[in-house]
N, C-alpha and C positions, 0 to 999 in steps of 0.2 A: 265717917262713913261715906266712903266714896259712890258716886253713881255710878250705877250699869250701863254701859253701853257697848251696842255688839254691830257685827257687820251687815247688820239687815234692818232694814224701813218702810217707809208708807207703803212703796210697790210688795213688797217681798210674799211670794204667797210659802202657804205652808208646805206645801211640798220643797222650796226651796231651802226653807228651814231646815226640814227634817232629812235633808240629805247625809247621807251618814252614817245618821241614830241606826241601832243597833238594840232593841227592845226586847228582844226573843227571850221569852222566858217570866218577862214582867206584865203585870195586868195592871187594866186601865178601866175607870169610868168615866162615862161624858151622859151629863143629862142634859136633854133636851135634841138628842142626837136623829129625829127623825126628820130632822129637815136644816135647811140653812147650816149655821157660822157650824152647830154641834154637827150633824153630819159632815161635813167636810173634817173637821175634827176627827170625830172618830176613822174616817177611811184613811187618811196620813196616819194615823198613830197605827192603825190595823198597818199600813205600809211597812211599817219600821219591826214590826214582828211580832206585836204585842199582841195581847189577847185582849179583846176589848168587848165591854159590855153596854149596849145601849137602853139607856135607863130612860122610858121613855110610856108615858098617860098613852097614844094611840101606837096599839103592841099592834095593829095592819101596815100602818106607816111603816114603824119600826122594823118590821119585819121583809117588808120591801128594800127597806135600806141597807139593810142588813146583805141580804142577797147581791145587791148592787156592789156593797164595799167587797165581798167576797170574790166578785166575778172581775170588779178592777182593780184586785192586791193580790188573787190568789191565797189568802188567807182565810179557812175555811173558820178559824178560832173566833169566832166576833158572835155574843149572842144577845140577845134580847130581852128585858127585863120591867117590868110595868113599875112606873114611878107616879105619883100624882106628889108634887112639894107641898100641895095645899092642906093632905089628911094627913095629918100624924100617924096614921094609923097605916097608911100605906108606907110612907117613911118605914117605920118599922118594921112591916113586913120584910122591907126589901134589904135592911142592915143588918135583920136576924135573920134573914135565910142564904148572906154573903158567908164563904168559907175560903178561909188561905189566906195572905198578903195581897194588899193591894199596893200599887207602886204610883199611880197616879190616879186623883181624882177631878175632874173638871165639872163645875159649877158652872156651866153654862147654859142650861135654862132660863127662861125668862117668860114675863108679860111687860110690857109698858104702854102707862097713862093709859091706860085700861078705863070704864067706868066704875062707879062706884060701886063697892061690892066688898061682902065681908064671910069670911067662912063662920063656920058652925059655932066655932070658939069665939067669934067676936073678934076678931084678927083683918086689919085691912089687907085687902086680898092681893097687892103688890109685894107691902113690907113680906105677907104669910109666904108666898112662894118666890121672890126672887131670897129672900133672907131665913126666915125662921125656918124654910125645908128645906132649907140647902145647910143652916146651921146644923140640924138636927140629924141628916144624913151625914154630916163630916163628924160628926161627935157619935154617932151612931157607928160609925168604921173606924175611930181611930183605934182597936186593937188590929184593924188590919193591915192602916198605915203603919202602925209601930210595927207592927213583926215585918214588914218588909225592907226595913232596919234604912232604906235612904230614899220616903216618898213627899210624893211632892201633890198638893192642892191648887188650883187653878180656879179664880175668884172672877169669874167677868162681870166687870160692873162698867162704866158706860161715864162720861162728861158730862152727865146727865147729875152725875151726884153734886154737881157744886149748884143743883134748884134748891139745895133743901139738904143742912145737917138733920140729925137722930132730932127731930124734938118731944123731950122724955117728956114731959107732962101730958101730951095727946100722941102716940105713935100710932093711935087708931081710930083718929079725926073723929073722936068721937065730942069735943066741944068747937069744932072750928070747921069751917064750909069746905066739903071736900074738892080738891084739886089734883088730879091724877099727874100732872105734873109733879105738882112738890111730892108727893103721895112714891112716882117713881123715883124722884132724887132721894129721897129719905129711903128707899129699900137700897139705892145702891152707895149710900154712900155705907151702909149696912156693910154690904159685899168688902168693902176695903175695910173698914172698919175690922171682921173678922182675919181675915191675911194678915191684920196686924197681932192683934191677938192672939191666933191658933200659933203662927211663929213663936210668939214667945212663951207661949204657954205648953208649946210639945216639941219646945227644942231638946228637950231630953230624948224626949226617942226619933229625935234625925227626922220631925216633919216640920217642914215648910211650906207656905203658903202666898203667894202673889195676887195682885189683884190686875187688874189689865182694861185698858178701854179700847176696844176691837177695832172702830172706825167706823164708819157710817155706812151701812151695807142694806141692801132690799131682801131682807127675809119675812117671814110672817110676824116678826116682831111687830110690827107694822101697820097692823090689820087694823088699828083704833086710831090712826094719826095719819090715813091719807096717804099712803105708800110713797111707791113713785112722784106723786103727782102735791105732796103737801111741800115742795120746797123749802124746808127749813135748812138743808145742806148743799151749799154749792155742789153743782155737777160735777166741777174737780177735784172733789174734796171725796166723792163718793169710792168706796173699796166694792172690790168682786169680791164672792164669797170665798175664794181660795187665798185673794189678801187679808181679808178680815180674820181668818180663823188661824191664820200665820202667830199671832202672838200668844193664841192659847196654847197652840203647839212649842211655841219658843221656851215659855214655860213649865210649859212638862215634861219637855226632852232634851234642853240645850247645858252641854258641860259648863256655859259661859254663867249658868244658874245654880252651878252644886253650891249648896249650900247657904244660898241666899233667901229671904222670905221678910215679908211684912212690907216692900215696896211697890211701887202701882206705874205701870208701864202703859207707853203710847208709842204706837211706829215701832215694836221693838224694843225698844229701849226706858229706862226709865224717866220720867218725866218732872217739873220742876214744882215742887210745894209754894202754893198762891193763896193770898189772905184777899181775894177778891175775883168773881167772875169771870173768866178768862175773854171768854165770848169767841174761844175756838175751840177745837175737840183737845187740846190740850193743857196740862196741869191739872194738877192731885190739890183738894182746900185742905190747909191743914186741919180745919176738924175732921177730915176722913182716915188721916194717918195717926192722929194725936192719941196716946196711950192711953191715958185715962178715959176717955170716951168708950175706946175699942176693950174695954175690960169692965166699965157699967153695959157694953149694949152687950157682952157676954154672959153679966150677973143676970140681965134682963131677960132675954132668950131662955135663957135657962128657967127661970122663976117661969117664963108662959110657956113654955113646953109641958112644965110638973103641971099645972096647973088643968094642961090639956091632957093628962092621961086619968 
C-alpha cells in the first residue's frame, strides 16, 4: 500500500486546492461550519459548485455564514441546518429529515480539553461529540452516501490523538481522575479510528473515509486552552484558517483521493505510522489506524448509541 502524496503542503490554502473541482450537482456536509477551519470549508466547496449544508448548534451564526459564503461564491445553494453531536436525538432529527445523495460529508466539528462534563447518557462530553455524533450522523446517512454511488467522509481529528489510545475499560473516566487532555486524545484518536473502519466496512457501496490533522490554527476551538496566548505551538508552525481547512477540502474533492480511504493525512499528504510520541503535529500511532481496534470502537459505538434511544 503505497503512500499518498500530492503537490500541495503546510502553506497550501484551500482555495488553492480546490482549483479546478468541478462539484455542480453534488452535495456536501460540513459540521461545525459556523465559524473557523468548517466555515472556510464550507465556502470553497460552495466555490466548486456544490450545494452545501451547514450543519451547525447556533442556526444565527450559521445563518450569517451562510449569507457571507453566498455573497463571496455567488452560490445561492448553501443552506443551514441545526446539529447539536451531543443529543442523539438531534443526530436524528437531522439524518431523518436528509433526502437524495449525499457526495461528501465533513466531520469537522469539535470541542477540545473542554472541562469535565458528561451528557444526559453518561457519555464523556469530548469522546460524545467529537466521536459518537459524528459516528452516528455518518451511520445515520450512509443510505445517502451509498446512493451517491462515489462519496467520500472527511474525519478531522488532530496530533492530539497520540495523548491517549480508546481505553476500553473507562471511555467515560468514570474510575480514573478526569484529564481533558487524554479525554481529547481518546475522542480523536476515535475520528481515525472510524476512516478506518467506515472504509472498510462500506467499500461496497464506493464510500470512503480519511482522517486529517488540520495544523495548528486560532479558531474557537480554543476557547478552554488559552488561545493565542497559551503557546503550546510555535509561531511558525501556526496555519491561517484558509491553510488549515486546505486538507479537508483535499479530501473531499481531490481526483489524487478517488478511491482511497482509511489513511490519516498531515500538510496534504499522508503521514508516517509511529509507535511513539512524535512531539510534533506529525504521524498517525498505530493504535489509531490498527484494524482490530477501529472495529471493537465500531461494535462499541453502536452498543451506546442502542442503548441511548
Amino acid at each position: 500500500m503505497s503512500t499518498i502524496t500530492t503537490p500541495f503542503g503546510f502553506s497550501s490554502t484551500a482555495a488553492e486546492v480546490a482549483k479546478g473541482i468541478d462539484l455542480t450537482g453534488r452535495r456536501a456536509v460540513v459540521t461545525g461550519a459556523s465559524s473557523g477551519l468548517g466555515a472556510e470549508t464550507a465556502r470553497v466547496l460552495a466555490g466548486t459548485g456544490a450545494s452545501v449544508t451547514l450543519a451547525v448548534r447556533d442556526m444565527a451564526a450559521g445563518e450569517r455564514v451562510a449569507k457571507d459564503i453566498t455573497a463571496s461564491t455567488g452560490n445561492r445553494d448553501v443552506q443551514v441546518a441545526h446539529l447539536d453531536l451531543a443529543d442523539p436525538q438531534s443526530v436524528t432529527a437531522f439524518t431523518t429529515a436528509w433526502e437524495g445523495p449525499l457526495h461528501v460529508l465533513v466531520n469537522n466539528a469539535g470541542v477540545m480539553a473542554s472541562p469535565e462534563q458528561y451528557t444526559e447518557q453518561g457519555w464523556e462530553w469530548q469522546f460524545a461529540t467529537n466521536h459518537l455524533g459524528h459516528f452516528a450522523l455518518a451511520t445515520g446517512l450512509h443510505d445517502a452516501l451509498s446512493a451517491d454511488g462515489n462519496a467520500r467522509i472527511v474525519a478531522v481529528s488532530s496530533t492530539g490523538h497520540q495523548q491517549s489510545p480508546i481505553v476500553w475499560d473507562d471511555v467515560n473516566f468514570a474510575f480514573r481522575p478526569y484529564d481533558p487532555w487524554l479525554a481529547y486524545g481518546q475522542s480523536k484518536t476515535a475520528n481515525v479510528l472510524f476512516a478506518v473502519e467506515a472504509t472498510r466496512r462500506w467499500a461496497g457501496d464506493n464510500i470512503t473515509a480519511n482522517a486529517l490533522m488540520p495544523g495548528a490554527t486560532y479558531t474557537n476551538l480554543q476557547r478552554h486552552t488559552g488561545g493565542r496566548g497559551s503557546g503550546r505551538v510555535p509561531a511558525e508552525l501556526i496555519k491561517t484558517v484558509e491553510q488549515g481547512a486546505a486538507i479537508s477540502v483535499l479530501l473531499a474533492t481531490s481526483p489524487l483521493l478517488e478511491g482511497i480511504g482509511g489513511r490519516y493525512f498531515v500538510d496534504c499528504n499522508e503521514t508516517d505510522t509511529v509507535d511513539r510520541r512524535t512531539g510534533t503535529l506529525h504521524g498517525v500511532a498505530r493504535y489509531a489506524v490498527d484494524a482490530d481496534n477501529a472495529r471493537r470502537l465500531w461494535d462499541l459505538s453502536e452498543s451506546l448509541l442502542t442503548q441511548a434511544i
